[in-house]
N, C-alpha and C positions, 0 to 999 in steps of 0.2 A: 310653414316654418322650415320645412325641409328642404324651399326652394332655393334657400339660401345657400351658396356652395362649400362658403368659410363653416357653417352649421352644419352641415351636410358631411363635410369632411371630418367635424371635431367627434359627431357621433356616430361614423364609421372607425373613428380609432377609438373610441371608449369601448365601443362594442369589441372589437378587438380585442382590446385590454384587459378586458372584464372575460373575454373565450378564454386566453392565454391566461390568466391567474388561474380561470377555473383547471384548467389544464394539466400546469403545474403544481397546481393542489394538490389534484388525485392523484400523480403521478409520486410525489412527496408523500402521501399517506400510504400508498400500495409498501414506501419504504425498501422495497429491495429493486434495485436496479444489474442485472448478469453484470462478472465479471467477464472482459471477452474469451470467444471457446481458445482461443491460439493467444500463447503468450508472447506481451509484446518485450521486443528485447530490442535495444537501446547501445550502439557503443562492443555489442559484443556477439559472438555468431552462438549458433545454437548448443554444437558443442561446448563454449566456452561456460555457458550457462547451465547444462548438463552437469559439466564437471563441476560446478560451483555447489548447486542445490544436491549433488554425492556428498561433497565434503560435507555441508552444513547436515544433511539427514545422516551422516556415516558419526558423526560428533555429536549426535544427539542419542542415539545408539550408545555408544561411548560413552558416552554420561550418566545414562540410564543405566547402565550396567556396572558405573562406580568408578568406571577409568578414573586417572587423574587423568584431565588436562589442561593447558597451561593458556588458557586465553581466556580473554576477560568477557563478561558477560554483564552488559548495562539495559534495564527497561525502565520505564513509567509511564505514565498516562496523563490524564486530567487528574485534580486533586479526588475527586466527588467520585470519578469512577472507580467499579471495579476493577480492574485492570488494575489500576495501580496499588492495588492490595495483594497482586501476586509477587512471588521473588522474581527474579532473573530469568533465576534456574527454570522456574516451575514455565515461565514465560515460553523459554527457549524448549523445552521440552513438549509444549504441547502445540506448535506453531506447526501446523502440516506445507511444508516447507515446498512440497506438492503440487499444493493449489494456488501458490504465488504466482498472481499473474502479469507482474510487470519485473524484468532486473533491468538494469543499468551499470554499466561501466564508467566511474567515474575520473578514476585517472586513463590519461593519455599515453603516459609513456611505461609501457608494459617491464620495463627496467624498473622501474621502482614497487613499493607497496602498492597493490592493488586494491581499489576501495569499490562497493558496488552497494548501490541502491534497492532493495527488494520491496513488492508492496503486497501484500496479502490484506482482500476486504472481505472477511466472515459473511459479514451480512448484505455485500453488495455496495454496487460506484454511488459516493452520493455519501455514506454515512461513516462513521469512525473506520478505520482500518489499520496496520500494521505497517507502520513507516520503517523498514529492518534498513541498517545498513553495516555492510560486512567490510573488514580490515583483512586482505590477505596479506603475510609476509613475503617478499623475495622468494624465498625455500620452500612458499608455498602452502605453509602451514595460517590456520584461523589465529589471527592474532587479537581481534575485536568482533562481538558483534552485538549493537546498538538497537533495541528493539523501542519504539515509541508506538503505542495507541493512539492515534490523536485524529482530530476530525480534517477530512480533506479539505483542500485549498478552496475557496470561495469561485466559481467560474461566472 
């Protein structure tokens, strides 16, 4: 039966198919996948990202200790999750801003508002994580910053 090569071939890739599911099974149950040890940065050098996640952890500081200040604070989640039964605030307050392993620079022209991308994954690549994206103004000051819970892009 196996002389056959068309045969021969279709259960050389089922076997396959069947390695590779089992595969990604286990590797889907273990559930945590590292975020990587060096962060990836995108668009902007490492100081520039230094001084970004300062301001962000120096304004959480600030807040925690009552400061006013004057920039807006947006999160949510999925409906079903918990995430989206914390406020804003509580969001932005507990985000160890730290362990963000990926920023991005989203505008180009460093003359205008500066927008950047942060990702923070608690539990590792692969499962829900921390979509943040930051509004800086001109002057330099946090003018937004956007935190979504949501599950990573499909790859």
């Amino acid at each position: 039966m196996l002389d056959d090569p068309a045969m021969l071939l279709r259960s050389t890739a089922l076997t396959a198919l069947l390695l590779g599911s089992s595969f990604s099974t286990s590797a889907r149950s273990e559930g945590f996948i590292a975020t990587p040890a060096k962060r990836q940065l995108s668009r902007l050098s490492l100081a520039d990202a230094d001084a970004l996640l300062f301001k962000l952890k120096t304004a959480q500081t600030d807040l925690a200790k009552g400061e006013d200040l004057p920039f807006f604070l947006l999160s949510g989640s999925l409906a079903s999750d918990a995430m989206a039964r914390l406020s804003p605030r509580d969001a932005f307050l507990k985000l160890p801003f730290g362990d963000v392993w990926n920023i991005e620079r989203l505008t180009a022209d460093t003359r205008l508002p500066q927008r950047f991308r942060l990702a923070y994954a608690p539990t590792g690549l692969g499962q829900l994580y921390w979509n943040i994206e930051v509004l800086i103004n001109i002057d330099g000051s946090i003018e937004r910053v956007t935190m979504t819970y949501e599950p990573p892009a499909p790859f």
